[in-house]
Backbone bond lengths (Angstrom), bond angles and torsions (degrees), N, CA, C in turn:
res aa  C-N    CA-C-N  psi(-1)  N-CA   C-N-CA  omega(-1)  CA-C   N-CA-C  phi
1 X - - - 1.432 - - 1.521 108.87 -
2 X 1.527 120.91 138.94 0.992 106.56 -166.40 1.570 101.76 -103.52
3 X 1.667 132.43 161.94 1.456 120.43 179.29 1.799 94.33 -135.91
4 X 1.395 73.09 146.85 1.548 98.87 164.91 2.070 133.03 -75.79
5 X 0.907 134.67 70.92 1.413 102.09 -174.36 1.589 127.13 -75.98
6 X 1.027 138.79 134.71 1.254 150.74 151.45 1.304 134.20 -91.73
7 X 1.633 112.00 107.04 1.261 117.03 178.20 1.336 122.85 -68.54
8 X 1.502 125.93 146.62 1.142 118.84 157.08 1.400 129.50 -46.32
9 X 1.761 109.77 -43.01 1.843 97.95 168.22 1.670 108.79 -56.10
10 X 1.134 107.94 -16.63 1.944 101.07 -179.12 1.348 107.14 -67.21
11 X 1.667 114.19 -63.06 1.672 125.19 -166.44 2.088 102.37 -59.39
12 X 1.462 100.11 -29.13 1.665 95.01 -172.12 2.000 99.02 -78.14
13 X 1.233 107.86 -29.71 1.543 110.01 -168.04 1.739 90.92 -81.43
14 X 1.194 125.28 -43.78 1.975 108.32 176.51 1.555 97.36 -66.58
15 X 0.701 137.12 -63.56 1.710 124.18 -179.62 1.290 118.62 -31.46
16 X 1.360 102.73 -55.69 2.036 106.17 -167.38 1.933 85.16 -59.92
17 X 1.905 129.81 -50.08 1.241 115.80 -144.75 1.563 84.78 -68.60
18 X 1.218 124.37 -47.50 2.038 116.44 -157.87 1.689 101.34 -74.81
19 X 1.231 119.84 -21.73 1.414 101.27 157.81 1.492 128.87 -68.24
20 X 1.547 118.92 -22.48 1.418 136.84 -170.58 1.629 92.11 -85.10
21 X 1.218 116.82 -50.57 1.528 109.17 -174.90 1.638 93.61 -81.47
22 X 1.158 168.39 -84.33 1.366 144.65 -134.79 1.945 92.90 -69.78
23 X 1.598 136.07 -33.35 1.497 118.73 168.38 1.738 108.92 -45.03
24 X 1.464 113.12 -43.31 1.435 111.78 -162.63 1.453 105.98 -66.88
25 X 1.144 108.38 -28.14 1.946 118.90 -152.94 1.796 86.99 -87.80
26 X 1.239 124.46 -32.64 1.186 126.61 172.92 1.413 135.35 -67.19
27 X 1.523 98.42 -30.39 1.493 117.12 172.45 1.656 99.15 -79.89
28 X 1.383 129.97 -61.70 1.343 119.01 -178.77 1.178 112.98 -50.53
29 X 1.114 126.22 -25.54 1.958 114.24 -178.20 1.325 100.00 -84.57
30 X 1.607 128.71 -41.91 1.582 124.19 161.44 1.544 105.08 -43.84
31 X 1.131 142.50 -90.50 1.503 148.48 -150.33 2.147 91.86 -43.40
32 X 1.389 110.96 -49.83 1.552 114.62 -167.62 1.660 93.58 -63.01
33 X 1.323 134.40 -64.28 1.209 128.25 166.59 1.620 118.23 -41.72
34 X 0.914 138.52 -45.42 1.600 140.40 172.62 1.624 106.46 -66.56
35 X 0.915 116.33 -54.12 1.441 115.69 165.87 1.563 132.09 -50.13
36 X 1.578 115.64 -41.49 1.110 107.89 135.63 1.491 145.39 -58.60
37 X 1.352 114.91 -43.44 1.539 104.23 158.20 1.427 123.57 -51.87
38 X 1.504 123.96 -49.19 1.139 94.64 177.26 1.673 135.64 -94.76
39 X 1.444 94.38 27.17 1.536 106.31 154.48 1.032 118.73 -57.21
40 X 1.815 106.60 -67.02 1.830 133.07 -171.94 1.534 98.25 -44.74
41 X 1.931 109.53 -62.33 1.433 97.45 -176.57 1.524 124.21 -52.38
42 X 1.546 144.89 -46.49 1.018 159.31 129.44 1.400 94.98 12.70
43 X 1.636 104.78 -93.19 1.505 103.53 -160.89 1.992 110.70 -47.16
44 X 1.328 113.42 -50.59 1.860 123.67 158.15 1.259 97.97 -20.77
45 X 1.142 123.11 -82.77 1.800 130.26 -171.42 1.367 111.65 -29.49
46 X 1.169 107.42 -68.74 1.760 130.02 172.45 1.182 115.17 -19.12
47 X 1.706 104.77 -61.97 1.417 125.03 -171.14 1.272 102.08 -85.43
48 X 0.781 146.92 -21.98 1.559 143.89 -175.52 1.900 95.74 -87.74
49 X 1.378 124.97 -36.17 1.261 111.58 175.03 1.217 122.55 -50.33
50 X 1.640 86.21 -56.85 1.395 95.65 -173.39 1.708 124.48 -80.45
51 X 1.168 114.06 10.53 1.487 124.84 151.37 1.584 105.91 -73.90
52 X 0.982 121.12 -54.53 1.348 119.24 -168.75 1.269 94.89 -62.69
53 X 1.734 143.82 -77.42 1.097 139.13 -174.50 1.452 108.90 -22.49
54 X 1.580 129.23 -50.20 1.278 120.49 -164.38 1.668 114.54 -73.56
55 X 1.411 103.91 -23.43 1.343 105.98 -174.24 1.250 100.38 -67.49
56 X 1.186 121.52 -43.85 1.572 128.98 -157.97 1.138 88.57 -80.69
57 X 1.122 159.07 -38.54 1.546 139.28 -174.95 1.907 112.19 -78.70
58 X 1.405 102.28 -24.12 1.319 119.30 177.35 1.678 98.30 -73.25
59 X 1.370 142.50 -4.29 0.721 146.56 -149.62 1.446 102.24 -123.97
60 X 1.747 124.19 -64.27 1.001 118.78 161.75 1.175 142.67 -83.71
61 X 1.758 104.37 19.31 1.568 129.35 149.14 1.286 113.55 -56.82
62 X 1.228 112.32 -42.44 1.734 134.23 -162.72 1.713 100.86 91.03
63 X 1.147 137.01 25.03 1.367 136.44 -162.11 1.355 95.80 -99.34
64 X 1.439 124.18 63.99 1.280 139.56 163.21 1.654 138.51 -132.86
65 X 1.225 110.92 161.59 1.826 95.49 -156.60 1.871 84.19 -106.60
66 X 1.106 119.22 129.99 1.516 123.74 168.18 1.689 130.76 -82.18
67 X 0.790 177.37 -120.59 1.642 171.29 136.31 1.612 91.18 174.40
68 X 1.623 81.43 148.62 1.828 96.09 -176.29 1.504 97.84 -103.69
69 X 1.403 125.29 -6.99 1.409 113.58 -165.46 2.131 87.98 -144.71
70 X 1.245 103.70 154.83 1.924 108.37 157.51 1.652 96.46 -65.54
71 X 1.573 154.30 -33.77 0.968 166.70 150.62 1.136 108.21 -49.00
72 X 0.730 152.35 -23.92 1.482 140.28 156.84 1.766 114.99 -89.15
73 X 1.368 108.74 -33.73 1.600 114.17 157.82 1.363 123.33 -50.72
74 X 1.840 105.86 -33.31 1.808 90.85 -158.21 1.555 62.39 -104.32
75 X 1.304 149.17 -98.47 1.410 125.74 -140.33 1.651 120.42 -14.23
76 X 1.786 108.25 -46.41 1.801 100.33 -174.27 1.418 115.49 -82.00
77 X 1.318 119.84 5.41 1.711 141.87 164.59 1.024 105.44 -85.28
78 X 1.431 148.20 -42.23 1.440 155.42 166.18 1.036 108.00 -59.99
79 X 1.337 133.52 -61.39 1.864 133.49 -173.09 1.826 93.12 -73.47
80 X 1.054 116.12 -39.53 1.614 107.96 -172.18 1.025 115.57 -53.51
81 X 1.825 112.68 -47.91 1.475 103.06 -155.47 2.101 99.78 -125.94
82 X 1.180 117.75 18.00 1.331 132.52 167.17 1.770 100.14 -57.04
Protein backbone atom coordinates (compact mmCIF):
# COMPACT_ATOMS: atom_id res chain seq x y z
CA UNK A 1 0.00 0.00 0.00
CA UNK A 2 1.34 3.03 -0.88
CA UNK A 3 1.18 6.27 1.82
CA UNK A 4 1.22 9.67 1.56
CA UNK A 5 2.93 11.91 4.25
CA UNK A 6 1.90 15.40 4.88
CA UNK A 7 3.64 17.85 6.80
CA UNK A 8 2.27 20.34 8.83
CA UNK A 9 4.60 23.08 7.10
CA UNK A 10 2.56 21.64 3.93
CA UNK A 11 -1.23 21.88 5.47
CA UNK A 12 -0.08 25.58 7.08
CA UNK A 13 1.56 26.64 3.49
CA UNK A 14 -2.06 25.41 1.46
CA UNK A 15 -3.93 27.52 3.90
CA UNK A 16 -1.77 30.76 3.89
CA UNK A 17 -1.98 30.13 -0.50
CA UNK A 18 -6.24 29.65 -0.44
CA UNK A 19 -6.44 32.38 1.98
CA UNK A 20 -4.13 34.62 -0.40
CA UNK A 21 -6.26 33.58 -3.36
CA UNK A 22 -9.91 34.13 -1.78
CA UNK A 23 -7.90 37.93 -0.25
CA UNK A 24 -7.09 38.44 -4.08
CA UNK A 25 -10.61 37.38 -5.46
CA UNK A 26 -11.87 39.87 -2.83
CA UNK A 27 -9.83 42.74 -3.75
CA UNK A 28 -10.86 42.33 -7.54
CA UNK A 29 -14.56 42.42 -6.76
CA UNK A 30 -13.59 45.55 -4.37
CA UNK A 31 -11.53 47.48 -7.20
CA UNK A 32 -14.86 46.37 -9.85
CA UNK A 33 -17.19 47.90 -7.17
CA UNK A 34 -14.92 51.10 -6.62
CA UNK A 35 -14.62 51.50 -10.14
CA UNK A 36 -18.05 51.70 -10.56
CA UNK A 37 -18.60 54.26 -8.02
CA UNK A 38 -16.30 56.32 -9.28
CA UNK A 39 -17.75 56.24 -12.64
CA UNK A 40 -21.41 57.26 -11.15
CA UNK A 41 -19.48 60.01 -9.19
CA UNK A 42 -17.69 61.23 -12.45
CA UNK A 43 -20.72 61.17 -14.46
CA UNK A 44 -22.50 63.51 -10.96
CA UNK A 45 -19.49 65.85 -11.44
CA UNK A 46 -20.19 66.29 -15.13
CA UNK A 47 -23.67 67.14 -14.51
CA UNK A 48 -23.25 69.32 -11.81
CA UNK A 49 -20.61 71.27 -14.10
CA UNK A 50 -22.54 71.59 -16.51
CA UNK A 51 -25.44 72.97 -14.43
CA UNK A 52 -23.28 75.47 -13.21
CA UNK A 53 -22.01 76.42 -16.74
CA UNK A 54 -25.68 77.00 -17.71
CA UNK A 55 -26.47 79.14 -14.88
CA UNK A 56 -23.58 81.22 -15.51
CA UNK A 57 -24.36 81.81 -19.02
CA UNK A 58 -28.06 82.31 -17.92
CA UNK A 59 -26.50 84.89 -15.99
CA UNK A 60 -24.55 86.73 -18.49
CA UNK A 61 -27.61 86.50 -20.72
CA UNK A 62 -29.19 88.66 -18.03
CA UNK A 63 -31.92 85.76 -17.95
CA UNK A 64 -32.55 86.45 -14.35
CA UNK A 65 -35.41 87.50 -12.00
CA UNK A 66 -34.03 90.36 -9.47
CA UNK A 67 -35.90 91.13 -5.89
CA UNK A 68 -35.43 94.37 -4.05
CA UNK A 69 -35.87 92.75 -0.67
CA UNK A 70 -35.09 88.55 0.73
CA UNK A 71 -39.05 89.47 1.36
CA UNK A 72 -39.99 89.89 -1.69
CA UNK A 73 -37.90 86.63 -2.76
CA UNK A 74 -39.48 84.31 -0.22
CA UNK A 75 -43.07 85.77 -0.76
CA UNK A 76 -42.56 84.95 -4.90
CA UNK A 77 -41.16 81.35 -3.65
CA UNK A 78 -44.28 80.96 -1.55
CA UNK A 79 -46.97 81.88 -4.28
CA UNK A 80 -44.67 79.93 -6.83
CA UNK A 81 -44.30 76.83 -5.35
CA UNK A 82 -47.49 76.60 -2.68
Amino acid sequence: MDTATVSTHDLNTLFLYREVVAMRKNLDDLCIRLTKVISQQQIKKTQWDLDIEAGLNDVKRGRVTKFSSINEYLQTMQTKYS
